[in-house]
C-alpha positions as CSV (number, residue, x, y, z in Angstrom):
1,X,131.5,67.3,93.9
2,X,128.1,67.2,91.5
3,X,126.0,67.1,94.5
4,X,128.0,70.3,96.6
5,X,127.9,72.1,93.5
6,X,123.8,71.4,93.3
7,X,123.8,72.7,97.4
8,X,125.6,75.4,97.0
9,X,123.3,76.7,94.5
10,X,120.1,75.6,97.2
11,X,122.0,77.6,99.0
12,X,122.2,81.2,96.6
13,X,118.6,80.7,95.9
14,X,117.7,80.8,99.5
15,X,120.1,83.3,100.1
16,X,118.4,85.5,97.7
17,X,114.7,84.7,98.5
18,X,115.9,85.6,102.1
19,X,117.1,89.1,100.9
20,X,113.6,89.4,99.1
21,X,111.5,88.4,102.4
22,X,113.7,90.5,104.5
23,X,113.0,93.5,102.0
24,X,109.7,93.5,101.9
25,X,109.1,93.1,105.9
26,X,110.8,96.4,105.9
27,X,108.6,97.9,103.3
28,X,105.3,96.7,105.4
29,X,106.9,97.9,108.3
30,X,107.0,101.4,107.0
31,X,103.6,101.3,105.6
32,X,101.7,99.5,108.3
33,X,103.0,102.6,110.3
34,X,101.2,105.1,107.7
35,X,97.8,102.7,107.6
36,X,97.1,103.0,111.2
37,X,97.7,106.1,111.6
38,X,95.0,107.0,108.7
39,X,92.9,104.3,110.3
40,X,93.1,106.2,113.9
41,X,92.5,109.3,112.1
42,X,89.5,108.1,110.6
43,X,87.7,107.4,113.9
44,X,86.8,110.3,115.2
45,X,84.9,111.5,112.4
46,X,83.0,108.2,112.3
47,X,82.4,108.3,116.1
48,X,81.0,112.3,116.1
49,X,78.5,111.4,112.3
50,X,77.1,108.3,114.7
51,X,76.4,110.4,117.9
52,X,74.6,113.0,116.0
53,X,72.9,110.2,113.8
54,X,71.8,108.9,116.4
55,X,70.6,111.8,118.3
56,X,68.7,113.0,114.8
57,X,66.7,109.3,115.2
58,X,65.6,110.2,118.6
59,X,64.7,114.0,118.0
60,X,62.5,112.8,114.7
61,X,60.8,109.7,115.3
62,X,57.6,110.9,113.3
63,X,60.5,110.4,110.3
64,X,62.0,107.0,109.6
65,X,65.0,106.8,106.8
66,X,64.6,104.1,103.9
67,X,68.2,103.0,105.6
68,X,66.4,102.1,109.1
69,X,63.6,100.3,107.7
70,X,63.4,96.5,107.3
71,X,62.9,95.2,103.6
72,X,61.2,92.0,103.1
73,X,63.1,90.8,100.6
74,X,64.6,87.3,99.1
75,X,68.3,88.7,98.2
76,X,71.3,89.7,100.6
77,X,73.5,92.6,100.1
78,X,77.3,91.7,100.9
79,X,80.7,94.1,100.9
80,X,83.7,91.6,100.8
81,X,86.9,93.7,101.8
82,X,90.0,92.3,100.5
83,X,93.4,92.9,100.2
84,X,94.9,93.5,96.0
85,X,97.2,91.7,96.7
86,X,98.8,88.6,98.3
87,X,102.1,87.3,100.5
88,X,99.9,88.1,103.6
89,X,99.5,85.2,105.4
90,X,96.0,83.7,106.2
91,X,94.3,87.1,106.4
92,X,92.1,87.0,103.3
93,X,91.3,83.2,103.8
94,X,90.1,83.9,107.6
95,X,87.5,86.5,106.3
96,X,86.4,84.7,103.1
97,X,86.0,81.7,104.8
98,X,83.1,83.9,107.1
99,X,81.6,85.1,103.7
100,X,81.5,81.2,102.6
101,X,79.5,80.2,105.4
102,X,77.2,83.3,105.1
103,X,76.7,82.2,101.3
104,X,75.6,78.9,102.2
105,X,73.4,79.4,105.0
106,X,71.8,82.0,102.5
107,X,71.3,79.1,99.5
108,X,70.5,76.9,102.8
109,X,67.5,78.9,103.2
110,X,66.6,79.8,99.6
111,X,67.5,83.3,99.4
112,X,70.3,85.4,97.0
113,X,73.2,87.6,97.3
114,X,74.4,90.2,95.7
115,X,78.6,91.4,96.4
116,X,80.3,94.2,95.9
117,X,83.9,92.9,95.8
118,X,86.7,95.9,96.9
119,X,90.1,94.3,95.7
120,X,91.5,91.6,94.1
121,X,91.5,88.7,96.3
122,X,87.8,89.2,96.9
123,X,86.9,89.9,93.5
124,X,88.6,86.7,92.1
125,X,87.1,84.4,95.1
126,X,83.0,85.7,94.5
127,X,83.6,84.9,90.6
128,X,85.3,81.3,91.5
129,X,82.3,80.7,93.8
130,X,79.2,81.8,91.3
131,X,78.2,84.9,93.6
132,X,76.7,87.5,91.7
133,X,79.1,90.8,91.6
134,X,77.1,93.8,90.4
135,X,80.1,96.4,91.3
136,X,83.8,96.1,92.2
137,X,86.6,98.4,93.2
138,X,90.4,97.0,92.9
139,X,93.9,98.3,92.8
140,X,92.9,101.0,95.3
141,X,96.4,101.5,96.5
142,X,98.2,102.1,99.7
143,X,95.9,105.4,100.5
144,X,91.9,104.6,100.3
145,X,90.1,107.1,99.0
146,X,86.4,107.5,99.4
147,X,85.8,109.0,95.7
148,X,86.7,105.1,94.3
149,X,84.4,103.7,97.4
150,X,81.1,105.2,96.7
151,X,80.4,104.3,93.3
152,X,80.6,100.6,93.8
153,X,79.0,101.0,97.6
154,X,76.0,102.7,96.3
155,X,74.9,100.1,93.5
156,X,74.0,97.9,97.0
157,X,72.5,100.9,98.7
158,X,70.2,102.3,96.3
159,X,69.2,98.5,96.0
160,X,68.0,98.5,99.3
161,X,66.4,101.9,99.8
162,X,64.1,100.4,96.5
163,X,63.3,97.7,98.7
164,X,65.0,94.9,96.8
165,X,67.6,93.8,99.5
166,X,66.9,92.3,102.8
167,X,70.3,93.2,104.7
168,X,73.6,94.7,103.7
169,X,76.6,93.3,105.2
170,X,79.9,94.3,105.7
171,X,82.7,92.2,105.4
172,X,86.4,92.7,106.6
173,X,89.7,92.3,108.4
174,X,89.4,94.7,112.0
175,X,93.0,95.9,113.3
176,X,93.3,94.7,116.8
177,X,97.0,95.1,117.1
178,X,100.0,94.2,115.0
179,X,99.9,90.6,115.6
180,X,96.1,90.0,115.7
181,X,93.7,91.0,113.1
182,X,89.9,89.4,113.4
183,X,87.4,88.8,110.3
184,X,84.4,90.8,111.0
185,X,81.3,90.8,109.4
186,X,78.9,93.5,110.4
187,X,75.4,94.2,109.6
188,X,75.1,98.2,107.6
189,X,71.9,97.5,106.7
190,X,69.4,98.2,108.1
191,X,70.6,100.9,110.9
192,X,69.4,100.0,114.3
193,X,68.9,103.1,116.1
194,X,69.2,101.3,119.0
195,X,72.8,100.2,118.6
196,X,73.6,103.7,117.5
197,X,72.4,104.9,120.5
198,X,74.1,101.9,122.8
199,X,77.5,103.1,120.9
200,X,77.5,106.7,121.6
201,X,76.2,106.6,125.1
202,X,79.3,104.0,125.3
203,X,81.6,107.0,123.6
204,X,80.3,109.1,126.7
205,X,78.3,111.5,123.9
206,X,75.2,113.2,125.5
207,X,71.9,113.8,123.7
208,X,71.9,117.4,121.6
209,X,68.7,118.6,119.5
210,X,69.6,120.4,116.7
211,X,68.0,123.8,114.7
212,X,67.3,122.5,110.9
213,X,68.1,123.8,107.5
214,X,66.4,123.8,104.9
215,X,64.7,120.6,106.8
216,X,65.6,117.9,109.5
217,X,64.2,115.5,106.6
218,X,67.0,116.5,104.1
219,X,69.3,116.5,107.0
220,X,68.5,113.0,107.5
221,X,68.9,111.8,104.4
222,X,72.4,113.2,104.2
223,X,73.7,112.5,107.0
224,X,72.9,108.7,107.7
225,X,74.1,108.3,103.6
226,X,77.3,110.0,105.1
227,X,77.4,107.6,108.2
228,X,76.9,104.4,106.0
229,X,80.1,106.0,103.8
230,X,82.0,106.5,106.9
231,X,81.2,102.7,108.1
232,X,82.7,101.4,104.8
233,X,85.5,104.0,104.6
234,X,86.5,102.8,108.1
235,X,85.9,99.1,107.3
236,X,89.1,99.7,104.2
237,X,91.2,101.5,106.5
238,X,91.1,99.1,109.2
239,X,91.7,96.6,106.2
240,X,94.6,98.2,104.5
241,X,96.4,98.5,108.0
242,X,95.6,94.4,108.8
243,X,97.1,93.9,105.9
244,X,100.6,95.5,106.4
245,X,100.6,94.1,109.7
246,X,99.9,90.4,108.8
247,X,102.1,91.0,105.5
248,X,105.1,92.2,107.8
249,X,104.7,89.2,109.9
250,X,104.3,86.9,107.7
251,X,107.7,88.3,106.1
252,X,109.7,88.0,109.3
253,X,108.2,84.6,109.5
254,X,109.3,83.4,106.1
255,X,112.9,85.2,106.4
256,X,113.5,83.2,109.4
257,X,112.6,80.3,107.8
258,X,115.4,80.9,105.2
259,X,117.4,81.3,107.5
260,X,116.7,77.8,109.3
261,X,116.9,76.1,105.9
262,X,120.2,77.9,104.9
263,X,121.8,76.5,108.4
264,X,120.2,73.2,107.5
265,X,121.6,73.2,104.0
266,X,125.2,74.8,105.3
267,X,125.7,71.3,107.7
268,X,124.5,69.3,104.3
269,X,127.3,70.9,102.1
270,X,129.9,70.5,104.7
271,X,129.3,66.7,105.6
272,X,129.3,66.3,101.7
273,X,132.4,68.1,101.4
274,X,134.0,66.0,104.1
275,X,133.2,62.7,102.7
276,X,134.2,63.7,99.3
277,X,138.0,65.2,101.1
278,X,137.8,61.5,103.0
279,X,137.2,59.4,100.3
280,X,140.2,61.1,97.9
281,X,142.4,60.8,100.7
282,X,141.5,57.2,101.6
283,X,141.9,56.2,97.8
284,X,145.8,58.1,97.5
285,X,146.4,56.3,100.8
286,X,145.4,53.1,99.0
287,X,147.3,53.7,95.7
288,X,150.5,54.5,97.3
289,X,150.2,51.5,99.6
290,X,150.0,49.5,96.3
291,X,152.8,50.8,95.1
């Protein structure tokens, strides 16, 4: 009974790597709960700093912001959103994958990129690939907070308001519901103040002029800095609750896999079991018959 002995151990080991599956589906469950809620939370504040962006550009357009002007530059700004860590399924593949492409088309035509890499999966794929990484931010937790975002964020946006990059992307997993998430890549820089404008006539927002102080100027300048921090904080959020969600699938997935395999190995263990019972009983039948 060598090999029932060797099944029935196949059989723990699943048993327990079920358990561990099954575990952590639970524990996604609960916090994929938390992560959209934060991620719902977080966009009506982005929504509102667009309309009144955007009604700002409009009410000023003797003033143009270093963040709405086109560079003509040879390098390429990218934010590569990733997950710390993995076990959730093909959702930082999908978006790297996009980032590949972009990378290539970029050499393609001659041109470099610069990364800023927020968690580990990113941060481990841009240094595998050669991609310059001039800031990173990793093990940000269950709970993004905007304090560990803007250091690494603003290495890439001072860099284009000196006129060294040509575009800033932005690069991430969009929550469409729990069992869909889509890679996005967006453009943050430059602004188009016509796409703000498209998206907050689309949020029903009507135009408003505003009374300055100190200066619309200095208004300006903090508030689209505070728009492009929103776009990013929003980009993590809607990250962070993609990645429960896929993370919770792909647990169920994997836990009724086990499951299969256990049923498969279970029918195994019991055929072996009866040919071993047969095979004794067929050999006593034969011994007493020589006797």
């Amino acid at each position: 009974m060598a090999a029932g002995k060797e099944i029935r151990g196949k059989i723990k080991s699943v048993e327990n790597t079920k358990k561990i599956t099954k575990a952590m589906e639970m524990v996604a469950a609960s916090k994929m709960r938390k992560a959209q809620e934060r991620m719902r939370a977080a966009r009506p504040y982005s929504e509102k700093i667009r309309n009144i962006a955007s009604n700002l550009g409009k009410a000023n357009p003797e003033y143009t912001h270093a963040f709405m002007q086109a560079n003509e530059a040879k390098a390429t700004g990218f934010i590569v959103v990733t997950t710390d860590k993995g076990l959730c399924g093909g959702m930082n593949t999908n978006v790297l994958r996009i980032v590949t492409g972009k990378l290539r088309d970029l050499q393609t035509a001659g041109d470099t990129a610069q990364a800023v890499a927020i968690g580990n999966k990113g941060l481990g794929f841009l240094n595998r690939v050669g991609a310059k990484v001039v800031a990173h931010a990793t093990q940000l937790g269950d709970t993004p907070h905007l304090d560990k975002l803007i250091g690494p964020v603003k290495v890439l946006l001072d860099a284009y308001a000196k006129g060294e990059l040509k575009a800033v992307y932005l690069c991430y997993t969009k929550f469409i519901n729990t069992m869909k998430q889509e890679p996005v890549v967006q453009q943050l820089l430059p602004l188009s103040a016509s796409e703000m404008d498209e998206q907050a006539k689309a949020s029903g927002a009507h135009g408003w002029d505003y009374i300055y102080e100190p200066d619309a100027q200095s208004v300006i300048d903090d508030l689209l800095t505070r728009y492009v921090e929103a776009l990013v904080y929003q980009a993590v959020a809607e990250n962070m609750a993609s990645e429960q969600s896929a993370r919770m699938v792909a647990m169920k997935s994997a836990t009724d896999n086990a499951g299969s395999v256990i049923g498969e190995l279970k029918l195994v263990y019991n055929k072996t079991r009866q040919a071993a019972i047969t095979k004794e009983l067929s050999e006593i039948v034969a011994g007493a018959a020589a006797v």
